[in-house]
N, C-alpha and C positions, 0 to 999 in steps of 0.2 A: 504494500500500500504506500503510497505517496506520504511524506514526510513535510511537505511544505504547504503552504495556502495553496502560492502559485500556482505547483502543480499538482493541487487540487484541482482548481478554476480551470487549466489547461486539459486535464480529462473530461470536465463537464462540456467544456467550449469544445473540444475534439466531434466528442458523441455528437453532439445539435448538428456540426458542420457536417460530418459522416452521414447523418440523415437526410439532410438537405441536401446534400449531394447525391445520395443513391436516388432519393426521390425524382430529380432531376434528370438524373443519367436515362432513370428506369421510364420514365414522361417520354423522355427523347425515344427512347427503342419503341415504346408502346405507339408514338406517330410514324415512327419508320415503317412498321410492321402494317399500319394501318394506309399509310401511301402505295407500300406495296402490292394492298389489295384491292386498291381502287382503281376501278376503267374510264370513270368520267374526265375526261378531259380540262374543263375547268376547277372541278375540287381537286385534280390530282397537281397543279400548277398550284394552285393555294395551299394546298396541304406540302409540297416541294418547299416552296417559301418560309413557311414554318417551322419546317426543320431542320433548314441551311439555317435559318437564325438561330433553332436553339443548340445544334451542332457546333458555329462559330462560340455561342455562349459556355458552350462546355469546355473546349479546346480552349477562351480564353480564361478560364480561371481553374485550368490544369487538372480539370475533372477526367477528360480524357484529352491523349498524347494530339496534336497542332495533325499531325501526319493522317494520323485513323480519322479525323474527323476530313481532312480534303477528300479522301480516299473515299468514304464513304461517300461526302456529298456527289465526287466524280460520279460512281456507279447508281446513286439517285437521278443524275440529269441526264443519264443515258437511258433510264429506265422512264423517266417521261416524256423524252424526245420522242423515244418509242411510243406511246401511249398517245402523245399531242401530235403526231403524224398520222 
């Protein structure tokens, strides 16, 4: 067990952040999955939109690696290209 306030305070602040973050990560796969399964043309461009954003929001605050998130979005815009043709 922890010996200091501090890193008291740093295990509670850990946990909260840990959660907000999975929550976050898990939102993002849950719209990916869901873009995936859409044929419509203009919600799968809207729903594309939404998850380039919350992808870039992930990769900027090191939730996941800068790279998986281009990567991913790459094989998103080929996946509506396809769909929006």
């Amino acid at each position: 067990m922890a010996n200091h306030k501090s890193a008291l305070k740093r295990i509670r602040s850990n946990e909260a952040k840990r959660l907000r973050n999975r929550y976050q990560h898990k939102s993002t796969r849950t719209l990916i999955k869901k873009l995936r399964l859409t044929t419509e043309k203009s919600v799968v461009i809207e729903l594309f939109k939404q998850v380039s954003s919350s992808l870039d929001k992930l990769a900027k605050k090191n939730i996941i690696h800068k790279n998986k998130a281009a990567n991913q979005k790459s094989k998103l815009a080929k996946l509506v290209n396809k769909v929006a043709a």
